[in-house]
ZAMARGU-4260 file (C-alpha; in steps of 0.2 Angstrom, whole numbers, plus 5000, padded with zeros to 4 digits):
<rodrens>
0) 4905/5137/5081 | 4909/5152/5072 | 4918/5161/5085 | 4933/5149/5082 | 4935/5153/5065
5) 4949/5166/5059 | 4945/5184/5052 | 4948/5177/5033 | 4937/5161/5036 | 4923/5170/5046
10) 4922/5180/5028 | 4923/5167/5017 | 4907/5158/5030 | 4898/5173/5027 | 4898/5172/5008
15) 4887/5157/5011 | 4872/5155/5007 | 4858/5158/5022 | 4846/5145/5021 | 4854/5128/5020
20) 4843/5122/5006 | 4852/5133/4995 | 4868/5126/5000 | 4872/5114/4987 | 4882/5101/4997
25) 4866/5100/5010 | 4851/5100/4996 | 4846/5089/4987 | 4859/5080/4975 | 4850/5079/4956
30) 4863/5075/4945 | 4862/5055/4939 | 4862/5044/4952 | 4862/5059/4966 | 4879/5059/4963
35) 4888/5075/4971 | 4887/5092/4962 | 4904/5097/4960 | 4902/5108/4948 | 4891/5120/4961
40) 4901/5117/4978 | 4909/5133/4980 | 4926/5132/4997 | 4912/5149/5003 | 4899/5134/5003
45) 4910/5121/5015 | 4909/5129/5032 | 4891/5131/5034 | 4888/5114/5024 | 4900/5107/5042
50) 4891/5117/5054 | 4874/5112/5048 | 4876/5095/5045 | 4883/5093/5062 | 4868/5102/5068
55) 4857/5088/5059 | 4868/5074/5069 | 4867/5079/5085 | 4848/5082/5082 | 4849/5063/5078
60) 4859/5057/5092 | 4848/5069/5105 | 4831/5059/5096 | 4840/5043/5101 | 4847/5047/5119
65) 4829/5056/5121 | 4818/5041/5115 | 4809/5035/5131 | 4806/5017/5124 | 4820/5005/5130
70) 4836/5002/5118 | 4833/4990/5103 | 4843/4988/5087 | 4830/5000/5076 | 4830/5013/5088
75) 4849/5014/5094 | 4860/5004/5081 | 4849/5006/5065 | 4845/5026/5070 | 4864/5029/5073
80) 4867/5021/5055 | 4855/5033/5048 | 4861/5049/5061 | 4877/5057/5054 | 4870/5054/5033
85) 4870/5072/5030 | 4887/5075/5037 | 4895/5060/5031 | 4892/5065/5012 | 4899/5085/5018
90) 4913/5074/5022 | 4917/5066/5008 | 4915/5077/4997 | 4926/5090/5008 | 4941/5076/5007
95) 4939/5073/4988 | 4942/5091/4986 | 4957/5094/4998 | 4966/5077/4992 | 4963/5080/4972
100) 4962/5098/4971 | 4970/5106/4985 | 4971/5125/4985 | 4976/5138/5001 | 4957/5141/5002
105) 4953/5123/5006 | 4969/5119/5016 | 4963/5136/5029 | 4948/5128/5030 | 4954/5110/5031
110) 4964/5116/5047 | 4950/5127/5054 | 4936/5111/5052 | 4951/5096/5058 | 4950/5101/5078
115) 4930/5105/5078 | 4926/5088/5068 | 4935/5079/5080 | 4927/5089/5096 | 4910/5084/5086
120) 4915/5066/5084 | 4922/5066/5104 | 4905/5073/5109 | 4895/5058/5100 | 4907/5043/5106
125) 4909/5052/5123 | 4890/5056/5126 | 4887/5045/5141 | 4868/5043/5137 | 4873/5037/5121
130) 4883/5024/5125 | 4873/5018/5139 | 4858/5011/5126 | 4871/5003/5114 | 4880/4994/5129
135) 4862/4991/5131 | 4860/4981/5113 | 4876/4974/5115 | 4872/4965/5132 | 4857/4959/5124
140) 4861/4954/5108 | 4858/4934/5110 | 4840/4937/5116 | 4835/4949/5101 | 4834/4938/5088
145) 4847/4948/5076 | 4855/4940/5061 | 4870/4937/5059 | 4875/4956/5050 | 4862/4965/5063
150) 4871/4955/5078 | 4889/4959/5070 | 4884/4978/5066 | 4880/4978/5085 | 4896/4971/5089
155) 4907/4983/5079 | 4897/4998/5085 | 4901/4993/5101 | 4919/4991/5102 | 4921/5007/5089
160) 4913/5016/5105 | 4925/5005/5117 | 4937/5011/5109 | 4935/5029/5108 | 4933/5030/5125
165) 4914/5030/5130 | 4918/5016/5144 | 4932/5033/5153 | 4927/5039/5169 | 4923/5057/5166
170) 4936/5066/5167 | 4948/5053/5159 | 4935/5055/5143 | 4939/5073/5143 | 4958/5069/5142
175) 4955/5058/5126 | 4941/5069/5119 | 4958/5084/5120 | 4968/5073/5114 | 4957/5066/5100
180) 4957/5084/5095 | 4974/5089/5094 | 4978/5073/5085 | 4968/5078/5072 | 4975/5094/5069
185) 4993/5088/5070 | 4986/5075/5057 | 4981/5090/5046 | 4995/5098/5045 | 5008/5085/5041
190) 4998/5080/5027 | 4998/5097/5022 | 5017/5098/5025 | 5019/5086/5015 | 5010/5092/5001
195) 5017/5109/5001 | 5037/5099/4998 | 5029/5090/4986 | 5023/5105/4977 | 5038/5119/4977
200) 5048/5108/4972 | 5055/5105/4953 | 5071/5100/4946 | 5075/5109/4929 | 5083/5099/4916
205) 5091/5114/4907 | 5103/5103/4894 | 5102/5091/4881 | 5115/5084/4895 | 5103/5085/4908
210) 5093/5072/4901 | 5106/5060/4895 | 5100/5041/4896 | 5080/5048/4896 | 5070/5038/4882
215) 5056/5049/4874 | 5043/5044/4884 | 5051/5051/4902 | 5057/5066/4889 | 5039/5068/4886
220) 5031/5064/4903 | 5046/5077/4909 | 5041/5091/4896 | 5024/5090/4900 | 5026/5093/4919
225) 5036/5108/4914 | 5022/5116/4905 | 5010/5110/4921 | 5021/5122/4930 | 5024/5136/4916
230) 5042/5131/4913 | 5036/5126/4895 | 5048/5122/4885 | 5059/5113/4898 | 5061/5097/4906
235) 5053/5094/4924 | 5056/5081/4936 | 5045/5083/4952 | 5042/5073/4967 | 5028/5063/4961
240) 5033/5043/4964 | 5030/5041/4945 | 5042/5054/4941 | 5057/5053/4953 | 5056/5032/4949
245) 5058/5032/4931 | 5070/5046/4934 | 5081/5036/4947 | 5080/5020/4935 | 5085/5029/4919
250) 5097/5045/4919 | 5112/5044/4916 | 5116/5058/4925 | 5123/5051/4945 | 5122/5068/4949
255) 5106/5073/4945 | 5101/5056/4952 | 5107/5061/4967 | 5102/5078/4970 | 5083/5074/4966
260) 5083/5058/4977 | 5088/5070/4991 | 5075/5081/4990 | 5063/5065/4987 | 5069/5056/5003
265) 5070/5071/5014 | 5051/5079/5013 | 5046/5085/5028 | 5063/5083/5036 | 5071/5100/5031
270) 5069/5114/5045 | 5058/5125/5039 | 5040/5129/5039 | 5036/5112/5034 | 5048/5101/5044
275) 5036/5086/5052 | 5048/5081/5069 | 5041/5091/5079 | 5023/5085/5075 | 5029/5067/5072
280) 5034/5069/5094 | 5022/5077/5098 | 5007/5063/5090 | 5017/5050/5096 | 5016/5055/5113
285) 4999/5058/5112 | 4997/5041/5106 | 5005/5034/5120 | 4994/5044/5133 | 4978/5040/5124
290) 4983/5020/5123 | 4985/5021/5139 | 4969/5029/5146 | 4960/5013/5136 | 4971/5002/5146
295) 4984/4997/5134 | 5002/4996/5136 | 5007/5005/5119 | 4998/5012/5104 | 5003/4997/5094
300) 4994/4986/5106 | 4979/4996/5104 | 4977/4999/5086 | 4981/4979/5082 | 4970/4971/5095
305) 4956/4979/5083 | 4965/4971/5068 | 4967/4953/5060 | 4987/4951/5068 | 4978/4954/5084
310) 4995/4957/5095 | 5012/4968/5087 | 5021/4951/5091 | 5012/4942/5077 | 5015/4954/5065
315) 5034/4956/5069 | 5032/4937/5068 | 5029/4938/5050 | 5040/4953/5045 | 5053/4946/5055
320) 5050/4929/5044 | 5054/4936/5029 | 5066/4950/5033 | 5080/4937/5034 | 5080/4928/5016
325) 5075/4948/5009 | 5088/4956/5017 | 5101/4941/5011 | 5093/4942/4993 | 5097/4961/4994
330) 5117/4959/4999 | 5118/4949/4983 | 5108/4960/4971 | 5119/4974/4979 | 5136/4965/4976
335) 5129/4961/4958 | 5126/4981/4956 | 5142/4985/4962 | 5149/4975/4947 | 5139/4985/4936
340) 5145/5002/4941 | 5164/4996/4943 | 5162/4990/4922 | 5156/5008/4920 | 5172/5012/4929
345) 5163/5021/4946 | 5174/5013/4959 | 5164/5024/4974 | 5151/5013/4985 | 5134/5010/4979
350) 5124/5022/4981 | 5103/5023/4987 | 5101/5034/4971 | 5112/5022/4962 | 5101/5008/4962
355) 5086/5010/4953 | 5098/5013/4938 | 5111/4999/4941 | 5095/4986/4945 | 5088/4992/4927
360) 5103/4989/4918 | 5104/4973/4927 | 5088/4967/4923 | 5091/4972/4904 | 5107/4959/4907
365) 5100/4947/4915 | 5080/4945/4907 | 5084/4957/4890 | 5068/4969/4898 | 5072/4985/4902
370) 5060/4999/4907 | 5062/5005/4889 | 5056/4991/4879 | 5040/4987/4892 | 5033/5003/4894
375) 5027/5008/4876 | 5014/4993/4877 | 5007/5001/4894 | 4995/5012/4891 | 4985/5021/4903
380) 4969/5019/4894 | 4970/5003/4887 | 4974/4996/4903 | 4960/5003/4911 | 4949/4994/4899
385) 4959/4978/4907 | 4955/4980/4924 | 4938/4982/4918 | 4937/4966/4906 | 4944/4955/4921
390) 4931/4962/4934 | 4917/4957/4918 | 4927/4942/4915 | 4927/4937/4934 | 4912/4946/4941
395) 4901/4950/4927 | 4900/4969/4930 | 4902/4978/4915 | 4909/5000/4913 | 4900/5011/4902
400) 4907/5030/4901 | 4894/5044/4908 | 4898/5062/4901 | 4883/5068/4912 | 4890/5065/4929
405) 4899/5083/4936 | 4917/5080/4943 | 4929/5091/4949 | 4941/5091/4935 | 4945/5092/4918
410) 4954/5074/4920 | 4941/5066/4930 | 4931/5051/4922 | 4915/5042/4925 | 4909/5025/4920
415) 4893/5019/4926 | 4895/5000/4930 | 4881/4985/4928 | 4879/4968/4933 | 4873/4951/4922
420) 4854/4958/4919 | 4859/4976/4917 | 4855/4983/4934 | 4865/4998/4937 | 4880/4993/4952
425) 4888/5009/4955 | 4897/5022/4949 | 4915/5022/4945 | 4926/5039/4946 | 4945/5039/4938
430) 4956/5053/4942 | 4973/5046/4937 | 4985/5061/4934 | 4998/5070/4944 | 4997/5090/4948
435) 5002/5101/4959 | 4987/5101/4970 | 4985/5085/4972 | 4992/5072/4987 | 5005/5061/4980
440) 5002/5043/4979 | 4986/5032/4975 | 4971/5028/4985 | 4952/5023/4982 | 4940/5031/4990
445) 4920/5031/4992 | 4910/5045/4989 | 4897/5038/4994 | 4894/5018/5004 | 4884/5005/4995
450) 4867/5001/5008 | 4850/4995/5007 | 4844/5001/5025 | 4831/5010/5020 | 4831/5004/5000
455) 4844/5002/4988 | 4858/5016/4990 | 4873/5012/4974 | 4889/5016/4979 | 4901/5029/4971
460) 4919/5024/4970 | 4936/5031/4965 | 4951/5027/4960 | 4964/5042/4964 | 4983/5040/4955
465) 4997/5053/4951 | 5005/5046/4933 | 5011/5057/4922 | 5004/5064/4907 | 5012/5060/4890
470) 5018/5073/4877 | 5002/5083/4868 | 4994/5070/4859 | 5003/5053/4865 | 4995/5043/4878
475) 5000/5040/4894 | 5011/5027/4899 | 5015/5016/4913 | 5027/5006/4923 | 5026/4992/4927
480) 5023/4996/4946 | 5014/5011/4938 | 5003/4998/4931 | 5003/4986/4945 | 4997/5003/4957
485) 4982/5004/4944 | 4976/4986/4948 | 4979/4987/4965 | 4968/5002/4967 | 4954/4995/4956
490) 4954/4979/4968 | 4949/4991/4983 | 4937/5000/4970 | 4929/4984/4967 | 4928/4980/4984
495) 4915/4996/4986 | 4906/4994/4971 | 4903/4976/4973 | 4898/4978/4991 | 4880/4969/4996
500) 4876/4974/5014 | 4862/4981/5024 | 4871/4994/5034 | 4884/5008/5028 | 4895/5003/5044
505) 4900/4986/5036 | 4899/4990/5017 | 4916/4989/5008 | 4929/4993/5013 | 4925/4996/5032
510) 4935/4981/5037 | 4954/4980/5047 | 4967/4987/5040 | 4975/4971/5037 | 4961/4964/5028
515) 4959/4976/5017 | 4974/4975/5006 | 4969/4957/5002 | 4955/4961/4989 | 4966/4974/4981
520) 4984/4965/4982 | 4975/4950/4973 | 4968/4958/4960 | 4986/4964/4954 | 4988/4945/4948
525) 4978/4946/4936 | 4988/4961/4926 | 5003/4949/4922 | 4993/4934/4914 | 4997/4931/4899
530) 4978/4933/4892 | 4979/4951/4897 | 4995/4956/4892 | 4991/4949/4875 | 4975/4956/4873
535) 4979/4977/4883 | 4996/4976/4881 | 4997/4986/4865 | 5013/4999/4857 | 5006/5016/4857
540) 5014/5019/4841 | 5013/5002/4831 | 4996/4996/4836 | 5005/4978/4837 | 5001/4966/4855
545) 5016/4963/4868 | 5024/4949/4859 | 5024/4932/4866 | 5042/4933/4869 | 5041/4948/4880
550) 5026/4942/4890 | 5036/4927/4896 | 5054/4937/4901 | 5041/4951/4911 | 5034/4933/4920
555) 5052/4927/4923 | 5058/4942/4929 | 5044/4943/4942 | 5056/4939/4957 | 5069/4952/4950
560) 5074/4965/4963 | 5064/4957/4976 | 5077/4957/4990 | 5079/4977/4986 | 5058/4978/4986
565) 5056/4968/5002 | 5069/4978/5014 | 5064/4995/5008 | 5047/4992/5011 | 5048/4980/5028
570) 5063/4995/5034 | 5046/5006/5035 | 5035/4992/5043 | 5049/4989/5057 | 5049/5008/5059
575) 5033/5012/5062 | 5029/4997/5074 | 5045/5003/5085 | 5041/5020/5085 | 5020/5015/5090
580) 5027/5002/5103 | 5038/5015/5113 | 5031/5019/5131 | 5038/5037/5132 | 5042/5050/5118
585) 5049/5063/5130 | 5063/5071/5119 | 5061/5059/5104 | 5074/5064/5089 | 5064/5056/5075
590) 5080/5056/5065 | 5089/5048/5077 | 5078/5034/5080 | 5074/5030/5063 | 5093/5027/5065
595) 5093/5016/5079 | 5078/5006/5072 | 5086/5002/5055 | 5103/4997/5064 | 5094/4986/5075
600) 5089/4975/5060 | 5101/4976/5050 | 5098/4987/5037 | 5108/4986/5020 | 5115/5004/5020
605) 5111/5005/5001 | 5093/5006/5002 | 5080/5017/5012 | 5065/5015/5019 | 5051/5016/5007
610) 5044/5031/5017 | 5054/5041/5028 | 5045/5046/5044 | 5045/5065/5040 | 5033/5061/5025
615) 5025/5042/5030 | 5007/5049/5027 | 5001/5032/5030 | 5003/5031/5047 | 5004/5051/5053
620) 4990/5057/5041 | 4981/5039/5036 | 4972/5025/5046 | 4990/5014/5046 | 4998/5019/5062
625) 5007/5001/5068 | 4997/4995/5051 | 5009/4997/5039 | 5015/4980/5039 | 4995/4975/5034
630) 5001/4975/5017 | 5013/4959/5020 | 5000/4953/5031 | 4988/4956/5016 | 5002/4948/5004
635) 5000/4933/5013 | 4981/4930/5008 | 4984/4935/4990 | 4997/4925/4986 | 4988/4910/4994
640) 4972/4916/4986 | 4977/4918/4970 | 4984/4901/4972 | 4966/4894/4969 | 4963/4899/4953
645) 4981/4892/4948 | 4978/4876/4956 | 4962/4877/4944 | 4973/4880/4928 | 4961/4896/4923
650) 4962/4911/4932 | 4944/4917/4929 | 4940/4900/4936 | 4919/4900/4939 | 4918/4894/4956
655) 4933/4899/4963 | 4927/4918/4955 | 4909/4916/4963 | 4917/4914/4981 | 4927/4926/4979
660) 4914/4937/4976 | 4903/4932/4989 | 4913/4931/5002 | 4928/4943/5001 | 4922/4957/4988
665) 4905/4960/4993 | 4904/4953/5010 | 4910/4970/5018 | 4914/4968/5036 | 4897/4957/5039
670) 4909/4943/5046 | 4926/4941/5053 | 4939/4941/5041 | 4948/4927/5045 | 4930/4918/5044
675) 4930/4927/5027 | 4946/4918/5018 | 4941/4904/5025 | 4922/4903/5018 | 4934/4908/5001
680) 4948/4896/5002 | 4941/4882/5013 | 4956/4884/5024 | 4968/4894/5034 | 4981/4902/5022
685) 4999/4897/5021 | 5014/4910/5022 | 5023/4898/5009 | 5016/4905/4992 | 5022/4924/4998
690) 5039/4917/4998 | 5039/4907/4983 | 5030/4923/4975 | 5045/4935/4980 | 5057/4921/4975
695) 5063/4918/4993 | 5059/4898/4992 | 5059/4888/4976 | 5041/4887/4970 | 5035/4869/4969
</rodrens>
């Protein structure tokens, strides 16, 4: 293993320690809850912590494939559960640290480990021995007696083999395992191309001019990323979403707006170092070739007959369901803005980098609610005690800080979360401020998977965002997308931590891709009732609750800048499903295509997509390649889910709320999902809700 290391990372492998029990990511974890030491992991401590646990699961795999009793569930599918535990926590920790605290240390090593993790995980899912005794179980699965989560972890680990190639003729499995490989190390280094964009660059607000029409709050978020970035003193807008947003919606300045919407929408599109084309052609190729191998006609095919949609035809089905009404909604909210900048007396077109700030004005016009007036009321901390009172409210888990459990920055919080009779649940990380060493966006993650295989194993769960700090002293406040993003993330937190399975493979969030947006689409509902907006919602400077007033014009302006919302988000959807369903890549101009794509639907030259190719980490550096429409697909279940609890006239309705537990948060992947909803809502959902909820349809 070693000889495929560089010079630089052979030294920094040899500042190791020898034996792996010194090794802090390999011994035993005995902080609180075994939670993971990072306050001792050294980047000189990640190399041999891979090579060592990928020693320990191989050793686990050869004890399987060498076991001269015939294949049953506890010696092939239970012992493959327990096999990779070692590695699987090296992992996690490793992608923590890389995604929240990134540093040329970790991203050499990052790039070094990318190719020989996937040979690793090619030699497991190729190993023909392997495969030959879970085939074995799966064949046999109606005559072993299994329940129903032991006869559908057989089934999943199954088809995860199926599908990474273990049923290839030899030297087809060599083609994929090569192919496997280079995709991760072309994944690796977009995300890191990204990254690097994301991080050089700034834009100085140098004058009191240069921040006309900012309201102290975007002054203070502004002068506090300057200091991040030793510019204190000055203003800084970066490319952080919640940033360049609040920035597009409020300056006054067109040609500030302008310039730093360029740099925002042309990440990894510039012809340098970090330019992702190249990359982008070359994984989309491979994707092809691999599809292929598995029999599939494109990589869309192949990554959605594993997903709820089933076929790319029924998810452009829906998208191309509601791009119609979106895309006329968006002509009129455009012709509306154009209005607004003509009575400003700007008689150019309108403008992509113009409409964030037209659309506030017109929201101020149309609703009195502007930006200004709502974000006071949101703040960071006092919003996170929300989402935790509607999970207690809901759910009956309570969050109780822990100042004992080592985290990996300053910012990093803990809480310790408990059920009814005071059992402990999980643990519940928050890391919720942007830097510069940190992947833009917001995700949830698992630190480690809730199980009981072998006794009770609590999961670790966190939530990872990019807002922006407040002034010194002055709390953090949010958007209310900012604030939405904050419940959205927690709904997939809770989906870890309130996961009740037997086996790590099923726990949580280990379900399709279009599934797994439901649980944390629906939990955004619950952020705009008026019980929690009236109760969280409080001025940072006055003390005084969201008045009444306020509360309703937020809920009446729900639907505003839907048609806008809708287009730049189904623009991406559209181009990543056309890209994935191409059967040859040969000479592919990425910007050309994106091009050809958006013509081919229609799209309002005003807008852009919601992520450009060059920097769509969801799909060339995440698990959502042809997937992106899964949130639209998701949006379908929440608004029909949430539904229930209206129809109820409480949205914390008991029964509606114990279902949902059951059955959707901590159910895991130990049923089919559509099986799932249904087991919730006692029926099939209906796509009506979605357009009544984007204000497409008149609600009933």
């Amino acid at each position: 293993m070693m000889r495929g290391l560089t010079a630089a990372m052979a030294i920094v492998a040899g500042m190791a320690a020898a034996n792996a029990k010194d090794n802090p990511l390999l011994s035993t974890w005995t902080a609180p809850f075994g939670a993971p030491p990072f306050d001792r992991v050294e980047p000189s401590a990640l190399i041999p912590a891979f090579e060592e646990g990928m020693a320990r699961h191989k050793a686990a795999i050869n004890a399987i494939t060498g076991n001269p009793e015939p294949a049953g569930f506890d010696n092939t599918i239970a012992a493959l559960e327990r096999a990779d535990r070692d590695l699987d926590r090296v992992q996690r920790v490793f992608g923590t640290l890389t995604g929240n605290v990134s540093s040329d240390e970790l991203e050499a090593i990052e790039r070094e480990m990318a190719p020989i993790l996937a040979k690793h995980s090619n030699a497991i899912f190729l190993d023909a021995a392997l495969y030959a005794r879970v085939k074995s179980v799966f064949d046999a699965r109606e005559a072993l007696g299994l329940s129903g989560e032991q006869r559908r972890l057989v089934e999943r680990i199954h088809t995860r083999f199926v599908r990474a190639g273990a049923g290839l003729a030899p030297e087809k499995r060599a083609r994929f395992a090569a192919i496997n490989e280079r995709l991760a190390e072309l994944s690796t280094r977009f995300g890191q191309n990204v990254l690097k964009d994301e991080r050089d660059y700034r834009l100085v607000l140098e004058t009191q001019d240069d921040l006309a029409g900012l309201p102290d709050f975007l002054r203070a978020s502004a002068s506090a990323a300057a200091k991040a970035t030793g510019l204190e003193g000055k203003h800084v807008i970066t490319l952080s979403r919640s940033s360049v947003e609040p920035f597009l919606q409020l300056s006054a300045r067109r040609d500030l707006r302008e310039t730093v919407w360029r740099a925002w929408v042309m990440r990894g599109d510039n012809g340098d170092a970090e330019d992702n084309k190249a990359i982008i052609a070359e994984t989309v190729a491979l994707r092809i070739e691999r599809a292929r191998l598995l029999g599939y006609e494109t990589h869309a095919h192949y990554m959605l007959d594993d997903r709820m949609a089933k076929t790319p035809e029924a998810a452009l089905a829906l998208m191309r369901e509601v791009w119609a009404p979106a895309r006329d909604r968006a002509r009129e909210e455009a012709e509306a803005l154009t209005e607004l900048m003509r009575a400003d007396g700007i008689n150019d077109a309108l403008e992509p980098w113009d409409w964030r700030y037209y659309a506030e004005k017109l929201r101020k016009a149309r609703y009195d609610l502007d930006e200004a007036e709502t974000k006071p009321y949101l703040q960071l901390g006092r919003l996170i005690e929300a989402q935790f009172y509607v999970a207690e409210r809901l759910f009956g888990i309570t969050f109780a800080p822990r100042d004992d459990i080592p985290v990996f920055h300053p910012d990093v919080r803990v809480w310790e979360v408990k059920d009814k009779a005071g059992a402990t649940v999980g643990l519940f990380y928050g890391d919720y401020f942007a830097r510069p060493s940190k992947r833009s966006g917001a995700w949830a993650s698992a630190l480690r998977r809730q199980e009981r295989l072998d006794g009770k194993v609590i999961p670790l769960i966190m939530n990872t965002c990019n807002f922006a700090q407040g002034a010194k002293g002055e709390p953090a406040l949010l958007s209310l997308d900012d604030a939405e993003t904050l419940f959205h993330e927690f709904g997939h937190a809770l989906h870890g931590l309130l996961s009740d399975v037997t086996y790590p493979s099923l726990a949580g969030t280990a379900v399709p891709t279009d599934f797994v947006e439901f649980p944390s689409q629906l939990y955004e509902h619950w952020l705009t009732t008026p019980e929690i907006l009236s109760r969280f919602a409080i001025h940072y400077r006055t003390g005084e609750a969201m008045p009444a007033d306020l509360i309703a014009r937020i809920r009446k302006a729900s639907s505003f800048n839907q048609g806008f919302a809708t287009v730049e988000f189904l623009g991406s959807a559209f181009v990543d499903m056309d890209i994935h369903l191409l059967t040859n890549a040969a000479d592919l101009d990425v910007r050309a295509f994106e091009k050809e794509a958006l013509a081919e639907i229609g799209m309002p030259r005003e807008i852009v997509m919601r992520h450009r190719s060059t920097h769509f980490q969801h799909i060339f550096s995440g698990g959502y390649s042809a997937g992106y429409y899964s949130y639209m697909w998701s949006e379908v279940l929440d608004a029909d889910g949430f539904n229930a609890f209206k129809e109820r006239g409480d949205p914390f309705a008991p029964a509606e709320a114990a279902r949902l537990k059951e059955f959707i948060y901590s159910g895991g992947n130990t049923r089919d999902p559509a099986e799932a909803y249904r087991a919730f809502r006692g029926r099939d959902p209906s796509t009506k809700p979605l357009l009544e909820q984007r204000g497409f349809v008149a609600a009933e």
